[in-house]
C-alpha positions in Angstrom: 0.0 0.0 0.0 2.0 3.1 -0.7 -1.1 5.8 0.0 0.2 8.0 2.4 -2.4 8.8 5.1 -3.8 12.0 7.4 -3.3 11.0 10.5 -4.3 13.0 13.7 -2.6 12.1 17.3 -5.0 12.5 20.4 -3.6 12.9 23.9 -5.4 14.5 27.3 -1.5 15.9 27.8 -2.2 15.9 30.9 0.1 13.6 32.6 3.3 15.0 31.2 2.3 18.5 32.7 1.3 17.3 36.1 3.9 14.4 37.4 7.9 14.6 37.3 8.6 11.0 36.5 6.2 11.4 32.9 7.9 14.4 31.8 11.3 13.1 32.2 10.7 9.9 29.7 8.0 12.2 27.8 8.8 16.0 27.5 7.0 16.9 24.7 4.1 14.3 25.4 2.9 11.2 24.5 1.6 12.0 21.6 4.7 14.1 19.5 6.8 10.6 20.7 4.0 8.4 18.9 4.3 10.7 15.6 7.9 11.0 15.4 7.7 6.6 14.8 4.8 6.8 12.4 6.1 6.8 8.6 2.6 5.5 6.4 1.6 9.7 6.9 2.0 12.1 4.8 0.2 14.5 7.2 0.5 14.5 10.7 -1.2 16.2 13.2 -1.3 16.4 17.2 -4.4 17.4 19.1 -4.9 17.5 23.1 -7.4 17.8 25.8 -7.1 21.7 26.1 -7.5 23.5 23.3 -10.4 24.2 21.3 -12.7 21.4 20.8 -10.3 19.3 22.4 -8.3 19.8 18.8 -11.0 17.8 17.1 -12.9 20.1 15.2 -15.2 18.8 12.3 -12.5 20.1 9.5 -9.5 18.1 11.4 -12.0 15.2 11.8 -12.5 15.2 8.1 -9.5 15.5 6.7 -7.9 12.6 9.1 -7.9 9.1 7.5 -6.5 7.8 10.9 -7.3 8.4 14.7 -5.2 7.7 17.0 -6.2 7.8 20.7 -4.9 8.0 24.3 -6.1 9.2 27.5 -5.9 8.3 30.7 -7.0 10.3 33.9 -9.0 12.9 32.2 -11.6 10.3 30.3 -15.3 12.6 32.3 -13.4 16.0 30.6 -14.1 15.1 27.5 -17.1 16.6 25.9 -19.7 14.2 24.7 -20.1 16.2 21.8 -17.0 15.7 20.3 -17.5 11.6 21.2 -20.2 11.7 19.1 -18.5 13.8 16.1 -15.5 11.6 16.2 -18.2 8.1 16.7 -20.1 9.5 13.6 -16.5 9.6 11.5 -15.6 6.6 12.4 -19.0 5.0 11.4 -18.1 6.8 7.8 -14.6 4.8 7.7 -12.3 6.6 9.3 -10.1 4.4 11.6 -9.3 4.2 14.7 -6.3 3.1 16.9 -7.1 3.1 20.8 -3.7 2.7 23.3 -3.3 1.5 26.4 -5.4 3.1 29.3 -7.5 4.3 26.6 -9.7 1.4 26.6 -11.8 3.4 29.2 -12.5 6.2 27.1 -15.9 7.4 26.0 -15.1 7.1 22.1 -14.2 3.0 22.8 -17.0 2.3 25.4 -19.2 3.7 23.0 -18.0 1.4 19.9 -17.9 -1.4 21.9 -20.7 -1.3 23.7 -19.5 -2.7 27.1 -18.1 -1.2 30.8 -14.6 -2.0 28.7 -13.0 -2.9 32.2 -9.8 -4.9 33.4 -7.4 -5.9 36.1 -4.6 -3.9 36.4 -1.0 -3.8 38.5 1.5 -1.3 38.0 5.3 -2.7 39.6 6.6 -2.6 36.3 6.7 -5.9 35.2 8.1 -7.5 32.1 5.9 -8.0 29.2 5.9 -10.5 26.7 3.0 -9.4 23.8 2.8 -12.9 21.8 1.4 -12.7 18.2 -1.4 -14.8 17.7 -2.3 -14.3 14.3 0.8 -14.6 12.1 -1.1 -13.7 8.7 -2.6 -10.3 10.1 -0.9 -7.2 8.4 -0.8 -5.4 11.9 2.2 -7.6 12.5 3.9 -7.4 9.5 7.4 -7.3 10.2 7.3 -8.6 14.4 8.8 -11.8 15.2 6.9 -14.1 17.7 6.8 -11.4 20.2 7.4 -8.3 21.5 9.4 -8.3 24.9 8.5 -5.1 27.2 11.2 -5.1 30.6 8.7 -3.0 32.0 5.0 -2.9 31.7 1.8 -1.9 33.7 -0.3 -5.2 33.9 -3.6 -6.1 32.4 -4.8 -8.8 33.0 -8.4 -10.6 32.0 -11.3 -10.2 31.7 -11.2 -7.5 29.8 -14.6 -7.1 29.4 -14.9 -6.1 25.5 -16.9 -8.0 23.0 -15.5 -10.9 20.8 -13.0 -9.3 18.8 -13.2 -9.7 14.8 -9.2 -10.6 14.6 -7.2 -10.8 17.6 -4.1 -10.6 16.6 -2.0 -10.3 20.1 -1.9 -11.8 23.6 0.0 -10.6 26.5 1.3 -12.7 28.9 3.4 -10.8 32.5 5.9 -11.3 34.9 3.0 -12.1 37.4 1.3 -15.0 35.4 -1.9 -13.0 34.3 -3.0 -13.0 30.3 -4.5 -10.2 27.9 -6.3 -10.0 24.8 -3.3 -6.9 24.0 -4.3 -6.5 20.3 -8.0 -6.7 19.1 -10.2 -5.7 15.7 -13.2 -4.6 15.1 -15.0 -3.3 12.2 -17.7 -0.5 12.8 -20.1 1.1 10.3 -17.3 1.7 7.2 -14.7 2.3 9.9 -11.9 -0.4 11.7 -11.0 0.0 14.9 -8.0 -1.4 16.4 -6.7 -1.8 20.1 -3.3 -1.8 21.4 -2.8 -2.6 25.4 0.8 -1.2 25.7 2.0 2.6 26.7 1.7 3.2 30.2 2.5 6.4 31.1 5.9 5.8 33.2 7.8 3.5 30.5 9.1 4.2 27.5 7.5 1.8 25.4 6.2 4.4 22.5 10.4 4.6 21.9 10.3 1.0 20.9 10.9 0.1 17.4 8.7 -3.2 17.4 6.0 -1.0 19.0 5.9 1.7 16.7 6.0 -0.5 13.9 2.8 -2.1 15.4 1.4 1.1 15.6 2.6 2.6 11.9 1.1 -0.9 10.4 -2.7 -0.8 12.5 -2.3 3.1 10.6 -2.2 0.9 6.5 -4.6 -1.3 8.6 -7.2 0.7 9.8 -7.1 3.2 6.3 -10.4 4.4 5.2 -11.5 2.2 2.2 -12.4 3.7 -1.2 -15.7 2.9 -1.9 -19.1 5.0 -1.9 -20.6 5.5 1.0 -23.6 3.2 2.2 -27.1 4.4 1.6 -29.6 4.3 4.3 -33.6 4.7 4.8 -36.2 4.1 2.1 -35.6 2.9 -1.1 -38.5 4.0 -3.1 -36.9 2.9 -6.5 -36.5 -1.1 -6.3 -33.4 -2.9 -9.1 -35.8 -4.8 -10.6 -39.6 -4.5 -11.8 -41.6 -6.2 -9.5 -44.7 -8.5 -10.0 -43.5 -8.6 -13.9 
C-alpha cells in the first residue's frame, strides 16, 4: 500500500504536565513521541485535551484518515459532543487506533458497547506481547513477540466484546494474560486496540511498538468505496410482480 495517510494524534496531555517522572521519559508528550515513529503519513497532526474542541474540530475530523487515541485520567473532561463527532466519523470509515489506558475512554466504550474494564497492576513488570495471528498485516514485520522489561499489567477479563481478529496476547511477569491486540469493524470504519504505553515507561520509543502502531495506521485506512445508503428505497433494481 504506498497511500500515504492523514493522521491526527489524540492525547489529554495531561500527565506530562502534572507528574515529574512522565515528563522526564515524555517532554513533549505522549503524543509528539507516537508521531515521530509513524512513517505510512504524509500529514500529521497532534491534538490534546485543552485546546479548542479538544483539537478535534469537524475540519480536522474530516480530513484525518486515521485516529489515533490516548487518554488516561481525564476520560469525564471530554465533551460528549465531540464523542459523538468523532463516533459518527468513524461509522463513515475513518479508523481508529485506541492505546493503552485508553480502553476506558468514551469514544471506545461507545464502539464497543461494554463497561470496557480490566485488572490492572502497575510494579513494572516484564511483558511479553505474543502474536497470535501470524497472517494479520498489523504484525507485518514482528517476530513471535514483542518483549517489554517494564510494563503496567492487564490482565483478563477484559470485558470487550469478541473481537473480529485478535491478533496479540499478553502474557506478565506475574502470570496473568491479555487480549493486547484486538479488531473490530464498525459502520465503514476499523477500529483497532493496542494494550501497551503506560505512562511511566518508555514503550512508544520502541521500534517493534511503533511499527505495530505505523502498520494498524495501513490497517485501519479508510476504504475507497461509496458511502452506504440508508432509509427508504422507493426505486426497487428490478420491476416487480412482472
Amino acid at each position: 500500500m504506498n497511500k500515504k495517510l492523514n493522521v491526527t494524534i489524540w492525547n489529554e496531555f495531561y500527565h506530562e504536565k502534572n507528574n515529574e517522572k512522565v515528563a522526564e521519559v515524555y517532554p513533549q508528550g505522549i503524543h509528539q513521541v507516537i508521531a515521530d515513529g509513524i512513517e505510512s503519513a504524509s500529514k500529521i497532526r497532534t491534538a490534546t485535551l485543552d485546546m479548542p474542541e479538544h483539537g478535534l474540530t469537524e475540519e480536522v475530523l474530516n480530513d484525518t484518515d486515521v485516529l489515533i487515541w490516548w487518554g488516561h485520567m481525564a476520560h469525564d473532561k471530554v465533551e460528549d459532543a465531540i464523542v459523538e463527532r468523532v463516533h459518527q466519523r468513524v461509522l463513515q470509515g475513518m479508523g481508529l487506533i485506541v492505546l493503552h489506558s485508553g480502553h476506558f475512554s468514551k469514544i471506545f466504550k461507545k464502539l464497543m458497547g461494554t463497561t470496557c474494564d480490566l485488572q490492572w497492576r502497575e510494579v513494572g513488570e516484564k511483558e511479553r506481547i505474543w502474536v497470535v495471528n501470524p497472517a494479520h498485516p498489523i504484525v507485518e514485520g514482528i517476530d513471535r513477540f514483542i518483549e517489554l522489561p517494564q510494563e503496567e499489567m492487564y490482565g483478563e477479563h477484559f470485558d470487550i466484546p469478541q473481537p473480529d481478529e485478535l491478533v496479540m496476547v499478553s502474557w506478565f511477569e506475574g502470570g496473568e494474560v491479555f487480549r493486547s491486540g484486538c479488531c473490530y469493524s464498525r459502520g465503514a470504519g476499523k477500529i483497532f486496540y493496542f494494550r501497551p504505553g503506560h505512562e511511566t515507561f518508555p514503550t512508544y520509543y520502541h521500534p517493534q511498538i511503533r511499527k505495530v502502531i505505523d502498520n494498524a495506521i495501513k490497517w485501519a485506512a479508510p476504504v475507497a468505496r461509496p458511502t452506504p445508503t440508508y432509509g427508504h428505497a422507493p426505486e426497487p433494481l428490478e420491476k416487480i410482480g412482472q
